[in-house]
N, C-alpha and C positions, 0 to 999 in steps of 0.2 A: 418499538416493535422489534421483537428478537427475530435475528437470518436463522432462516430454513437451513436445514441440512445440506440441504440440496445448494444452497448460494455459499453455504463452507466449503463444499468440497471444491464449487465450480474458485471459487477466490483461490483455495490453496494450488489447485490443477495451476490456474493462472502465472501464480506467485512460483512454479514451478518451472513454468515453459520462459521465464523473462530471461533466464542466461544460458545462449549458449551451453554447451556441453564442455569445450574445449576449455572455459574460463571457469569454472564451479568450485574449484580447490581455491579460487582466490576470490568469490562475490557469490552473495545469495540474496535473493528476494526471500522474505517472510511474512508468516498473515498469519497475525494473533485476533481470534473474535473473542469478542466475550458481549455477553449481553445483545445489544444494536448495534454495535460499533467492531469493526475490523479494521487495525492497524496495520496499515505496509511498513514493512519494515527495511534497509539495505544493511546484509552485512558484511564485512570485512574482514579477510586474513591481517593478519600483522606484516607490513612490509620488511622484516627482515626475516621473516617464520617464527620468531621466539614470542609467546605470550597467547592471549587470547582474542578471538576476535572481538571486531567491536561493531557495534549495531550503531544506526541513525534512524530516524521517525523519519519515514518521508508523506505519507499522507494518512488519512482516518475519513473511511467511509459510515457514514452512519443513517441506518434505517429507519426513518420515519414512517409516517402513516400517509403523508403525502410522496414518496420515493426515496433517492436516495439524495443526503448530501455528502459532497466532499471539502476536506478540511486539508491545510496545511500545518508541515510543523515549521518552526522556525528555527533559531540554531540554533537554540536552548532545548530543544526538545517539547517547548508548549505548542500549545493547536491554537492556529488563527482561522476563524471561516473565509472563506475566498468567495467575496460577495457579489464578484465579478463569474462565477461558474453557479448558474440554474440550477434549482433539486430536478434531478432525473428520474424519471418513475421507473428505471429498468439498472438490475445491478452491470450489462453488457455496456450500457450508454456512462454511468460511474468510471466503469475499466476505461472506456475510450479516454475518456476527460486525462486520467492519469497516464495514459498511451503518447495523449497528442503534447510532441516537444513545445506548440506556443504556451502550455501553463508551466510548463520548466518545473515539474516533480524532481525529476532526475538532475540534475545539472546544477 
């Protein structure tokens, strides 16, 4: 089932608000949709300032017709399901999942 407009804009708003202001030159949250599926992304300045940033997969929401599921990556970059986190019928209750520090998204 393809997200609404309306669940891009609220993901990117999201993916928006996760850093501080003070910290933006050096980390960004991002959120690629395509199709059902919207990838969080964390990105990266280069710690010395020379080069490009660099990106990591941190999770993959994806729209079913039963709600939503969420997926991790792992260090390679592939998605594992996280069979221990419920399909959620609401894209707010998804965002919590990745919010709350016991599934360790971030970290």
């Amino acid at each position: 089932m393809k997200i609404s407009e309306m669940d891009q804009a609220r993901l990117k708003k999201w993916a928006e608000q996760r850093i501080p202001a003070h910290a933006k030159a050096e980390v960004s949250v991002g959120c690629t949709v395509r199709g059902s599926a919207a990838v969080i992304t964390e990105e990266r300045a280069p710690w010395d300032g020379v080069g490009e940033w660099t990106s990591r997969r941190v999770a993959r929401l994806r729209h079913t017709g039963e709600g939503w599921q969420v997926e991790g990556a792992d260090r390679n970059g592939r998605w594992y399901p996280c069979d221990h986190l419920p399909t959620v019928p609401s894209l707010d209750e998804a965002l919590a999942v990745l919010d709350d520090p016991r599934n360790a998204f971030w970290g």
